[in-house]
N, C-alpha and C positions, 0 to 999 in steps of 0.2 A: 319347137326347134325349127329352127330355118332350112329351107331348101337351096340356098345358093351354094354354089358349088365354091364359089371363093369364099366368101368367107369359112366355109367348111375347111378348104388348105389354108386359112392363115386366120384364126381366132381373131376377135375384134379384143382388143387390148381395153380394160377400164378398171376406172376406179371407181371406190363405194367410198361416198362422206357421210357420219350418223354417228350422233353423241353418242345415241343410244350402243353401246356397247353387243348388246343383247341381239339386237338387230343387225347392227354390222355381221353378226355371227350369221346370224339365217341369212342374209341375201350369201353370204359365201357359203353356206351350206348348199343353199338353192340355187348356186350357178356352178357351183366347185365341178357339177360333174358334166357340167354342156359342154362340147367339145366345140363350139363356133364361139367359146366366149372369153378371155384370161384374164383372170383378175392381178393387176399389177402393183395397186398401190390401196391403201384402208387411209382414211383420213375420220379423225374426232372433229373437228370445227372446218366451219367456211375457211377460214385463211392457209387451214395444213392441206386443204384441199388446193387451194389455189397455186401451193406450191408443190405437189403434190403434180399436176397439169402443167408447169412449167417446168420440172423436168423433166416428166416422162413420158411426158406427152400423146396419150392416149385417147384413143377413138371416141369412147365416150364418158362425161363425166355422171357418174349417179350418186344425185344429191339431197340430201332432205332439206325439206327449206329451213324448219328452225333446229339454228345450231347458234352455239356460244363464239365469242369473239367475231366469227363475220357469218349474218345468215345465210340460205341458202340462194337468197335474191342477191345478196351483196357477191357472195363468191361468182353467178353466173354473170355479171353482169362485168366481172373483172375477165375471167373466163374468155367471154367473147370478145372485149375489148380488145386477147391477148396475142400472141405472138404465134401461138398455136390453133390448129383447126377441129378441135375437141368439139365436139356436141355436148352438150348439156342434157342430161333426164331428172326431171323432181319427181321425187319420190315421195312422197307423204302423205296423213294422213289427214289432212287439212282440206279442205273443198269450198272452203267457203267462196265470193266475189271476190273479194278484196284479195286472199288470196292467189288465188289462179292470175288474177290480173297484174297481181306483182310481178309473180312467175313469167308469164308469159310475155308481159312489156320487159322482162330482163333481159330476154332474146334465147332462154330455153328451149330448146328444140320439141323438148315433150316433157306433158305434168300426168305422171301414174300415180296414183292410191296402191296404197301398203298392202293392200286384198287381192292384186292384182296375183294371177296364179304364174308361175314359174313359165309356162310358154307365152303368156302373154309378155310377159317380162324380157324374155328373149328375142323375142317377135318383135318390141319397142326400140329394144339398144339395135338390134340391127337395123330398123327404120331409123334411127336417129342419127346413127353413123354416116347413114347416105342423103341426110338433111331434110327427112321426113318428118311431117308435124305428126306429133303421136299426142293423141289425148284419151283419158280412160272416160265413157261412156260417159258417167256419169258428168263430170268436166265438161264435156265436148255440149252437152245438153244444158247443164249453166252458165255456158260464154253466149251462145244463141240467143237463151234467152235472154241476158243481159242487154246483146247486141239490139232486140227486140224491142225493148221497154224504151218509151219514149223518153226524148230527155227534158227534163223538167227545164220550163220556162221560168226568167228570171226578169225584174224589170230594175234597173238603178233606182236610187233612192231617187234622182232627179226628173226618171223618167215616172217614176209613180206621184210624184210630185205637181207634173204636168198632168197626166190621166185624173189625180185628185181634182186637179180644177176644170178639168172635162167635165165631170161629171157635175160641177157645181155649175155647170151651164156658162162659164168664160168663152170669149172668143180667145183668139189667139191673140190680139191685142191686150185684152184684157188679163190674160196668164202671162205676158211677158212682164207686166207693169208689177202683176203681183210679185212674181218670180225674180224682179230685176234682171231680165234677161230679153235680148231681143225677139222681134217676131219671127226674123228667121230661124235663130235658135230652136223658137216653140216647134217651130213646121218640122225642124229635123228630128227631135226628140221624137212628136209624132206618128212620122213614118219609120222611125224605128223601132216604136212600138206598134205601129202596124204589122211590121216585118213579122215582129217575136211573136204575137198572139192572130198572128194569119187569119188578120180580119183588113176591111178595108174601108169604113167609116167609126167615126170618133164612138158613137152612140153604142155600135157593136164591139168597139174596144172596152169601153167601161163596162158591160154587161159578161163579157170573156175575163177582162182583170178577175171582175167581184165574185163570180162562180167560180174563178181560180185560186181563189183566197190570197190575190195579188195587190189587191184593193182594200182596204178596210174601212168603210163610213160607217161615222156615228149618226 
């Protein structure tokens, strides 16, 4: 339960979106009795949602991401788009990458899990209301590490094409003749595949490709 004294005089208005029927029931069971909170409107799908926020236009929207007719990435991203200044919360029990990243490149304010206990839940919509990133632990520790993990290098078919004949011992004259392609061509492919495998001679490039499985000699 929150300590603000305003939202305490005037409940944060929201609505709950969730096919799940069962569910819609408990989060209104589990907020029915907070006095900082009023639940104004129940939506089954992203779209009844969406209209749902366009008239009644409530502080925050609480949305599970998969729903029928528009999901829950589709309804926030119409949401923020919209004419009103709703916050967004996802609710679900989904955690996965691809997930969270949906959600949150929607422009969601905050992604909670279903396990999330009733103050915590309270404690969200009001950070949400006031443009607060909320995310549940767990979330918060697999965006991080996502952010963490290197991004896999990639080389064009033309630039591995060029590194192939590196390694066949070509000059650059000699790889543009093969290649049908000029010498300065060769020289810019090159240093672009210098750039990507953050190496600075040919010899250390072909050696970084082939331990990268970027390369393949027979």
């Amino acid at each position: 339960m929150t300590s603000d004294p305003a939202a305490a005089a005037a409940p944060l208005r929201i609505i709950l979106a969730d096919d799940h029927t069962v569910m819609r029931a408990g989060l209104v069971a589990l907020l029915g009795s907070e006095p900082t909170v009023e639940i104004v409107g129940e939506a089954g799908d992203g779209r009844e949602a969406v209209g749902l926020v366009e008239r009644l236009r409530p502080d925050v929207a609480l949305l599970d991401l998969r729903m029928p007719v528009l999901d829950g990435v589709g309804a926030t991203t119409e949401i923020v788009a919209g004419p009103t200044s709703t916050r967004v919360l996802i609710l679900t029990t989904y955690e996965t990458d691809a997930d969270i990243e949906r959600g949150v490149e929607a422009g969601a304010t905050g992604y909670l899990l279903k396990d999330a206990t009733r103050e915590q839940l309270v404690d969200a919509i009001h950070a949400a209301s006031r443009g607060e990133t909320v995310l549940a632990p767990r979330v918060a520790q697999r965006l991080v590490a996502r952010m963490r993990r290197p991004v896999p290098v990639t080389l064009t078919a033309r630039e591995a094409e060029v590194l192939d004949a590196v390694a066949d011992g070509l000059s650059n004259g000699e790889i543009g003749r093969r290649l049908f392609i000029g010498e300065a061509t060769v020289k810019t492919h090159l240093l672009r595949i210098f750039a990507k495998l953050d190496v600075n001679d040919r010899t250390r490039a072909v050696v970084v490709a082939m331990n990268g499985g970027l390369l393949q000699r027979r």
